[in-house]
C-alpha atoms as a printed R data frame, in Angstrom:
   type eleno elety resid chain resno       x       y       z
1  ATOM     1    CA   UNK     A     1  -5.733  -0.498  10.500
2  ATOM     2    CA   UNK     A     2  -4.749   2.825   9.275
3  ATOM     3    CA   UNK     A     3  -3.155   3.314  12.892
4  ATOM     4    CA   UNK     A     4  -1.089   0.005  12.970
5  ATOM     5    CA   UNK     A     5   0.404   1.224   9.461
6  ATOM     6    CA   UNK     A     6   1.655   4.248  11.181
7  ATOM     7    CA   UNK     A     7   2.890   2.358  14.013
8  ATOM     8    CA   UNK     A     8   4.287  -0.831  12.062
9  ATOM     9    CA   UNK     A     9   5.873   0.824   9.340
10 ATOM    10    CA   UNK     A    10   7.728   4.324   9.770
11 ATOM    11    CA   UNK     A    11  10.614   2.810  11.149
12 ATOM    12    CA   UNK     A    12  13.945   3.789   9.129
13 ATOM    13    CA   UNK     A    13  14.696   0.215   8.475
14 ATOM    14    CA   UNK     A    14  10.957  -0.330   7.346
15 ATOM    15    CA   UNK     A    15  11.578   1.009   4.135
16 ATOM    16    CA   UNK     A    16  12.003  -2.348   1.818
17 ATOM    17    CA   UNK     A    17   8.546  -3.401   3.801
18 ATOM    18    CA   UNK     A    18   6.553  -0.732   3.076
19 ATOM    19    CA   UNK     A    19   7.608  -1.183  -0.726
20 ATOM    20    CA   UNK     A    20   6.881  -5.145  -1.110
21 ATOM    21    CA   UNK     A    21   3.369  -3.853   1.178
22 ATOM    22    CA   UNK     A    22   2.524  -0.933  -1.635
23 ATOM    23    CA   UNK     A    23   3.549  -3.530  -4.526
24 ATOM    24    CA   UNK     A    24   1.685  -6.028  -2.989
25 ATOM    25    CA   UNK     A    25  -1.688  -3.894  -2.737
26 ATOM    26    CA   UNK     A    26  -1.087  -2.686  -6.416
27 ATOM    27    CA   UNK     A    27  -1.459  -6.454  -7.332
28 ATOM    28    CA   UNK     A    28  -4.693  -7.219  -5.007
29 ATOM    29    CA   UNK     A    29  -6.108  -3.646  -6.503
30 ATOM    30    CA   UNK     A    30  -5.290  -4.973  -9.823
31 ATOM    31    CA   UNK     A    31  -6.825  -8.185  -8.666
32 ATOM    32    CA   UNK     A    32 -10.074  -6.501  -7.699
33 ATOM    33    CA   UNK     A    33 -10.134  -4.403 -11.218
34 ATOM    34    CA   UNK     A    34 -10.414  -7.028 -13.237
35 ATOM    35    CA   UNK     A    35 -12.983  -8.853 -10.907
36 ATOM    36    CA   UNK     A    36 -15.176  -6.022 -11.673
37 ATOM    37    CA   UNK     A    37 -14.540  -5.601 -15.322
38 ATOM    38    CA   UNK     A    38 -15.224  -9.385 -15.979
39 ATOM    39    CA   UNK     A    39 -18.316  -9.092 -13.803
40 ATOM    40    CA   UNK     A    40 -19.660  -6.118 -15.219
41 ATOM    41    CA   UNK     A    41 -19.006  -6.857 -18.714
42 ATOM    42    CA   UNK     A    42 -19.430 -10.755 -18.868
43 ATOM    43    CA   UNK     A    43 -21.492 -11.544 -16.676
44 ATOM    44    CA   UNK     A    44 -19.205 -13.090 -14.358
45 ATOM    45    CA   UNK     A    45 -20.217 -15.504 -12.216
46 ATOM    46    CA   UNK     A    46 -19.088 -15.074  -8.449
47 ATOM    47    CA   UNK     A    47 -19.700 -15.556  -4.546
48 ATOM    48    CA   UNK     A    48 -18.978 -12.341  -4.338
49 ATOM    49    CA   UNK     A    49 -21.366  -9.294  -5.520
50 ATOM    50    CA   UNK     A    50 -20.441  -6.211  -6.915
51 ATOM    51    CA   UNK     A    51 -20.611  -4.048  -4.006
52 ATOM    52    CA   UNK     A    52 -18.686  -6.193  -2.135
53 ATOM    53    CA   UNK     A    53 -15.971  -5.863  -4.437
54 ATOM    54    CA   UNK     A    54 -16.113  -2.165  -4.347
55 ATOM    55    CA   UNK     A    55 -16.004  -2.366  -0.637
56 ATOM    56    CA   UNK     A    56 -12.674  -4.496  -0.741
57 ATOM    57    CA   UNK     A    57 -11.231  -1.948  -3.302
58 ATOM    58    CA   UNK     A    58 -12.029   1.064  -1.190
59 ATOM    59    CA   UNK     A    59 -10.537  -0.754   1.858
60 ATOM    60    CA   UNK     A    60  -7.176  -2.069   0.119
61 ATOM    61    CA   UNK     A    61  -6.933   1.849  -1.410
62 ATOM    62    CA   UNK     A    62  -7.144   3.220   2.013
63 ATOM    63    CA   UNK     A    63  -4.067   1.272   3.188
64 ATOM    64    CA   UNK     A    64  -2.787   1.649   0.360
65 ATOM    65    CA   UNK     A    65  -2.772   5.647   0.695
66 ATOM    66    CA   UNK     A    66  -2.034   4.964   4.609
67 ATOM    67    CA   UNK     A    67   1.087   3.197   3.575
68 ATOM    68    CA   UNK     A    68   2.486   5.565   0.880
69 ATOM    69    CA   UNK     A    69   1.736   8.809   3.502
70 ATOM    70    CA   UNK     A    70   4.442   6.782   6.131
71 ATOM    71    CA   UNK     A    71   6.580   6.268   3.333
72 ATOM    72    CA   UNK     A    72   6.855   9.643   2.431
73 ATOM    73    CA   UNK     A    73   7.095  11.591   6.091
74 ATOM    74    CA   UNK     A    74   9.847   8.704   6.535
75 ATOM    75    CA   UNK     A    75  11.707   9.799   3.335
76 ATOM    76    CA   UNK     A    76  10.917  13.031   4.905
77 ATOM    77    CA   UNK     A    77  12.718  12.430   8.212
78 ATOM    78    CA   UNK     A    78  15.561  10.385   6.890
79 ATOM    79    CA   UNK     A    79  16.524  13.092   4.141
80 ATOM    80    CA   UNK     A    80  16.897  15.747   7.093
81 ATOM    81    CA   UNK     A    81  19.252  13.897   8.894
82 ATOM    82    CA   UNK     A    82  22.886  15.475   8.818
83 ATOM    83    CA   UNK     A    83  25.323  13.336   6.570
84 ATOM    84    CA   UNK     A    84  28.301  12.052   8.446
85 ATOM    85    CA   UNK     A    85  31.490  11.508   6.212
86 ATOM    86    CA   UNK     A    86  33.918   8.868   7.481
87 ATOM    87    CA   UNK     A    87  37.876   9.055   6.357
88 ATOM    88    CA   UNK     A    88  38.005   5.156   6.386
89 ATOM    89    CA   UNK     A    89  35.240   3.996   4.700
């Protein structure tokens, strides 16, 4: 997955994506926070254990950090690019 993130998203244009993708995970990370909290605390009942909810929190963290390392060698790239002034505009 980490690889498609690379290969998906370091596109120039991409930028606007790979911020609704980031926000996005924040939410489901959020999501997955308070999943544990109410399980560990009130004895929350669920399909899902509590491992398995670590597991999906480790996994959406690791895109998450996948995603934010494009974003940042794409700011990278973009922000060495010569500036061009036009007369007209």
């Amino acid at each position: 997955m980490r690889v498609s993130i690379h290969e998906d998203f370091c596109g120039i244009g991409m930028g606007r994506h790979r911020a609704d993708l980031i926000q996005h995970l924040d939410d489901v990370l959020g999501q997955l926070d308070q999943r544990l909290r109410l399980r560990n605390y009130e004895r929350y009942k669920s399909d899902l254990n509590k491992g398995r909810l670590q597991d999906m929190k480790r996994q959406y963290q690791q895109l998450r950090e996948a995603l934010l390392e494009v974003n940042t060698k794409a700011i990278a790239r973009t922000s060495s690019y010569p500036r061009l002034y036009c007369p007209v505009c």
